[in-house]
N, C-alpha and C positions, 0 to 999 in steps of 0.2 A: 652038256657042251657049253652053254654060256654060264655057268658056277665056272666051270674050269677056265676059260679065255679070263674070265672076271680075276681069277686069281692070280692067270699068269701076268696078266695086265699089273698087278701091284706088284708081282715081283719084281718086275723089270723095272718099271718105277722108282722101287726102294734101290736095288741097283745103279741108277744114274745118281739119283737124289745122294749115294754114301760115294760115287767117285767125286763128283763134284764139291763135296766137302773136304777132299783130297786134295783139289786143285790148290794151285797157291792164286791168292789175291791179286789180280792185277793194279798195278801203280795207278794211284790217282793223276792224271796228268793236271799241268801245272797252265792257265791261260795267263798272258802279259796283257795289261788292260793300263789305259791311258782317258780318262775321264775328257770330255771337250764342253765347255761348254761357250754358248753364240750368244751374246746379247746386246749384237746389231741385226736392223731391222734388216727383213730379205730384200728391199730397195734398198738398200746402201751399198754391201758387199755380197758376191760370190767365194763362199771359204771352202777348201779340205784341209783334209791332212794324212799323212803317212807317215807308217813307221816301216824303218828299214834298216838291215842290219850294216856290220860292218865291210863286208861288201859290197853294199850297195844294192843288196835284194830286197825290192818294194815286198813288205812282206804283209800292212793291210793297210788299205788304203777306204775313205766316207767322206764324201761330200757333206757340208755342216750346214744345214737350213737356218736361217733367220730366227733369230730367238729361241731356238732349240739345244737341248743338252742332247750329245751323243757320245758311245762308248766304243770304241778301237779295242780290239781282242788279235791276239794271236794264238793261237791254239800249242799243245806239243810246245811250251816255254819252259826254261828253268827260271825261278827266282832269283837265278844269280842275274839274270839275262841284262844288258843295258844296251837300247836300240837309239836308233836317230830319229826322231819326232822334227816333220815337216810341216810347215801354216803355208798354206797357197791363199792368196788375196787375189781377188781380180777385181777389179772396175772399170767403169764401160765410160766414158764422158760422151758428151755430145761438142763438139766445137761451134762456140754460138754463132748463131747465122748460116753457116756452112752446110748442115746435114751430115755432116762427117766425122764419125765415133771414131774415139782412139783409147786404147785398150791398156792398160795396167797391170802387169802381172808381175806381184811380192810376194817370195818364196823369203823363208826363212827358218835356217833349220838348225835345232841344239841336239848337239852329240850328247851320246854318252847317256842316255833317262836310265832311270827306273823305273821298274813296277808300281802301279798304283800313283802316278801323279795327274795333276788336273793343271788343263791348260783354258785359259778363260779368255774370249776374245771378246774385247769390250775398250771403249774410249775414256777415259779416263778423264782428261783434258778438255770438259767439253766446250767447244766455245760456239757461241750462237752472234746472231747480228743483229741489231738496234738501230732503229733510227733516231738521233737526238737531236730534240729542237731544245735550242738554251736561248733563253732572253736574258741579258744583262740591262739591271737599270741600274740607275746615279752612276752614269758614266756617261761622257762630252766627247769621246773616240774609245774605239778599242781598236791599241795599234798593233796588238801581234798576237797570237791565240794558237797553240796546239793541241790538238784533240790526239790522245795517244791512241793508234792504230782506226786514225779514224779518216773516211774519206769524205773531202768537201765540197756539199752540193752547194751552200752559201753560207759566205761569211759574214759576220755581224757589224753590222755598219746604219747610220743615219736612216739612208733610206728601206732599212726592212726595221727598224724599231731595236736594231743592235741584236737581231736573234740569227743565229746560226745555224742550221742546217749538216748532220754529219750522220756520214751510216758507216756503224765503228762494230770491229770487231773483236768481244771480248770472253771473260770468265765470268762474268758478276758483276765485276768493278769497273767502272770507269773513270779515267782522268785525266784533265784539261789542269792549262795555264796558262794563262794570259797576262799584257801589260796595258795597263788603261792609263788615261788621261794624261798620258807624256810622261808618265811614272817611269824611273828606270829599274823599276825593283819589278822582280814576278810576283804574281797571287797566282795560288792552286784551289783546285776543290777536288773533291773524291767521291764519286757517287757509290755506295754498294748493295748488293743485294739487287744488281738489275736485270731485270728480265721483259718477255714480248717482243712486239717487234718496235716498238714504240715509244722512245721516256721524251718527257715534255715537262721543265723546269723555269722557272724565273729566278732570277741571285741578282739580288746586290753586290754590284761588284768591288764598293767601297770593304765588304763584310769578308770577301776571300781573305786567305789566310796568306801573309806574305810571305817571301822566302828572302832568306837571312843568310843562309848557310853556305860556308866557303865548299868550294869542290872538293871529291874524294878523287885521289888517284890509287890507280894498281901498278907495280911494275911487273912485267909478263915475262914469263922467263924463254924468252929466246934472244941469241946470239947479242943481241942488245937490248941496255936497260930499260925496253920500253915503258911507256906512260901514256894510259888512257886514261881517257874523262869520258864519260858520256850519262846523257841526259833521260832520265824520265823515272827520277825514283821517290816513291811518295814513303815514309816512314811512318805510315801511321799511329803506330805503338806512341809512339812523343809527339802526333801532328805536328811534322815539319817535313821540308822537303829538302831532298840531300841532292841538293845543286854538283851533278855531276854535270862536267860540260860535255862541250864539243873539240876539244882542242888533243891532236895525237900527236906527240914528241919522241921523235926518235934520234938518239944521242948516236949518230955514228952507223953505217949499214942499211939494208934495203930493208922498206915499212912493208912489214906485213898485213893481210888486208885481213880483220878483225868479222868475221860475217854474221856475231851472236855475241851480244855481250849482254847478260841480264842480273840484274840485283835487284830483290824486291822479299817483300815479309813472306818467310813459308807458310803461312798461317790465315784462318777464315776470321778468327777474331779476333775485331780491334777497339777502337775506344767508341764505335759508333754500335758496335754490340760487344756488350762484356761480358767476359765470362775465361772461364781456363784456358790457357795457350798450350798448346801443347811444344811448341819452343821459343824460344823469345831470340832473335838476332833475325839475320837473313840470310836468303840461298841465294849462293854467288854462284852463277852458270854462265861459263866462256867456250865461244870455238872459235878458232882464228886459224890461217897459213902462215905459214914463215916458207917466199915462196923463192927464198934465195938455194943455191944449188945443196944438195944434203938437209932441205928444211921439211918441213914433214906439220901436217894439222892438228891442232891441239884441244883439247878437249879438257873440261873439266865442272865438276857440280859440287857442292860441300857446302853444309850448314855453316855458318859463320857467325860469334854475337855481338861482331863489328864489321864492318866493309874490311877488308885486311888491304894492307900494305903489299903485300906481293902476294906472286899465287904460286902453288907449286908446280915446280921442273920435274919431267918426268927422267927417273932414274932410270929409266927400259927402253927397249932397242925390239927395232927387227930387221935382221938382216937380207941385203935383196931374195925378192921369194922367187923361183922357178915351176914355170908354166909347162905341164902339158897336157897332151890331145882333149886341149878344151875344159879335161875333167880334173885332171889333176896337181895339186898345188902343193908348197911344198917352200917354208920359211924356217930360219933358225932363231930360237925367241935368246934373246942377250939383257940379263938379271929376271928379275922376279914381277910377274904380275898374276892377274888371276884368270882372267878368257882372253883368245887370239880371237879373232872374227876376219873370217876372208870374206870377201864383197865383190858382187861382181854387178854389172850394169850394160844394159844395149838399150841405147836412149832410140832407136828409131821404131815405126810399128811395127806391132806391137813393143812397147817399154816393158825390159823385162827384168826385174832388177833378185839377184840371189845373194844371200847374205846367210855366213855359216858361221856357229858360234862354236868353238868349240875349246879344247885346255890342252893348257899352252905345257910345254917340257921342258927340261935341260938340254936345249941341243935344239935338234932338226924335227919339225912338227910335218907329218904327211896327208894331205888327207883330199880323198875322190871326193868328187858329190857322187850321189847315189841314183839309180837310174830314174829314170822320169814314168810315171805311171800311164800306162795306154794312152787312156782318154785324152789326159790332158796333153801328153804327147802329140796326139791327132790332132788337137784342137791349135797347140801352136808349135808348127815343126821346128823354129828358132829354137826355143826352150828344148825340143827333145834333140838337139846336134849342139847342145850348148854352145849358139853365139853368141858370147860375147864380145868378140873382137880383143882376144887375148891381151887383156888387161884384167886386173886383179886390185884392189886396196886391201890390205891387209892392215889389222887395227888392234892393238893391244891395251888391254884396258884393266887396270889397277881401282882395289876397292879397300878400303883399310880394316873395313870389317866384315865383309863377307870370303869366302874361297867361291869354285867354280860352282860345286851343285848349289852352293845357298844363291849365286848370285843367277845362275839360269832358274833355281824355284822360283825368286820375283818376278824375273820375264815371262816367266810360264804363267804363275799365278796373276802376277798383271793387277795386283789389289789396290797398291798405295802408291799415290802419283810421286810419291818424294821418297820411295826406296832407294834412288840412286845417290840425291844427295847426302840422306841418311847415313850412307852407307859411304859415304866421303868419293866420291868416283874421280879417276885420274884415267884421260885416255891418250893413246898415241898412234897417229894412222900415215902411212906413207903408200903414194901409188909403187904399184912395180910392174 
């Protein structure tokens, strides 16, 4: 009785064992995977992110802990697949004095990924704050002194021994220039390499270095030939200081108001540390309004191996965009660039600011935002009934050498503070 059971037991066995090798193979299915990684502190910011399709279906959504890498999977993907990759930022402030937190919420989302990309959240730019105490001797007065980005708790005068007092906000570098002793010529100094909370210096103020050099102008290209000067640019490469002033000339028409105008070396090393540069000129970064009627904000970053003479006019257009129920926008992009970005903003509490990148067409660009995921739904109803208060910026932004996926993989990747310049960027942004 058990011989027999024992044998029938292997027939059936061999049985299943030769259907099943009959079966056909099921398909390996295919997961969509999107790398994250965090490398701010879990004091600083609250991050997610989500992917979701063209729809608008939240389709996975991870909260990203502080200094942690995590991986976003969708399951059942095809390889062709290109989803929409959302960064949620929150920040909490305290209002000093007050007791009263007011809340920060930066969405920011790039249409269109693929599989396998890494998105890195991290500062780049980092700037920290200093306290400088500077003494100047062999000087009889110091009549005028500006500490760049720097705020003054005391100025240098007789009765403190001519030391100064500034808590400046910087990259490394700092730098002052001053007029002494009824001199009507500036002297500069450049501190770099500085760090703590703390720098504390003495100079000879006879020993700075003078400034010689006539002003550079730019003419800006809107509706008139403007001419700006402006002041605070140190040339280190030839130690001298490129006397931009103060003075704005507008030939004809209403002055646009200029709110970012920077020139300065794109580079860490100069003649006080030598060694290879990796470019030699400067990165010229402007944003301004031109706020007369049809003017629109202008935008622009680009390696230069001179201050330039004019800057460039953007050759591209957007036509008014058209709003609806909250979600949906909808502009006509006019000549060529490389990303459209719609933007939206609700300045009161919670601040909730969304901004969408995505690629721009011949014609009419359409595009929802995507729904809002539970949680954070719950957490802020504004955000999940998108109030904005039906307003939109939409911003068109031209790169000479990149297209759309190369120029969203630098956003994403987030690696090199001067991808944009590099990459020559040209923006143009109008409310609608």
């Amino acid at each position: 009785m058990n011989r027999f059971f024992i044998v029938f037991t292997a027939f059936i066995a061999s049985v299943l064992l030769a259907c099943k090798k009959d079966e056909a193979p099921s398909p390996t299915a295919f997961t969509f995977k999107l790398s994250v990684n965090n490398e701010f502190s879990p004091l600083s910011y609250q991050f997610s992110v989500f992917l979701s399709n063209a729809e608008g279906k939240v389709l996975a959504y991870k909260e990203i802990p502080g200094n942690a890498t995590e991986t976003l999977e969708v399951a059942d993907a095809s390889p062709d697949d290109r989803l929409d990759c959302t960064v949620v930022k929150i920040e909490t402030l305290n209002a000093p004095g007050s007791g009263v937190k007011d809340t920060f919420v930066t969405l920011t989302t790039y249409t269109n990924i693929g599989h396998g990309e890494t998105l890195n959240l991290r500062e780049l730019l980092y700037q920290q704050v200093t306290d400088l105490n500077v003494t100047f001797t062999g000087a009889q007065s110091v009549d005028t002194i500006i500490v760049s980005e720097g705020l003054t708790f005391s100025r240098p005068q007789p009765s403190n021994n001519f030391t100064g007092q500034y808590r400046v906000l910087h990259t490394g570098k700092i730098w002052l220039r001053i007029k002494v002793n009824g001199e009507p010529t500036w002297r500069f100094v450049l501190f770099n390499n500085v760090s703590g909370p703390v720098f504390n210096t003495t100079i000879d103020a006879n020993l700075l270095f003078p400034i010689f050099a006539a002003p550079a102008k730019m003419t800006f290209p809107f509706t008139a030939a403007w001419e700006y000067k402006v002041d605070g640019v140190v040339d280190t490469a030839s130690l001298r200081f490129l006397a931009l002033g103060d003075l704005l000339r507008a030939p004809g028409g209403a002055i646009p108001v200029f709110s970012d105008v920077d020139i300065f070396e794109p580079i860490t090393n100069d003649v006080f540390n030598p060694g290879p540069k990796p470019y030699n000129g400067f990165r010229v970064r402007v944003s301004g309004s031109d706020n007369t009627p049809g003017g629109y904000t202008y935008f622009c970053d680009f390696l230069a191996p001179s201050i330039p003479a004019n800057l460039p006019a953007p050759t591209f257009d957007l036509l008014p965009t058209v709003l609806a129920d909250n979600r949906l926008v909808a502009t006509q992009c006019v000549g060529n660039f490389d990303v459209l970005v719609f933007a939206r903003s609700r300045s009161s509490t919670p601040n909730i600011t969304w901004e969408v990148n995505s690629a721009p067409a011949n014609g009419v660009v359409i595009y929802r935002l995507p729904d809002v995921p539970t949680g954070l739904g719950t957490a802020f109803p504004a955000l999940r009934n998108y109030d904005f208060g039906g307003v939109v910026r939409a911003r068109a932004e031209a790169y000479q050498t990149l297209n759309y996926d190369e120029a969203i993989r630098q956003k994403l990747l987030n690696a090199d503070p001067l991808w944009q310049a590099k990459a020559g960027y040209l923006g143009r942004e109008e409310i609608q």
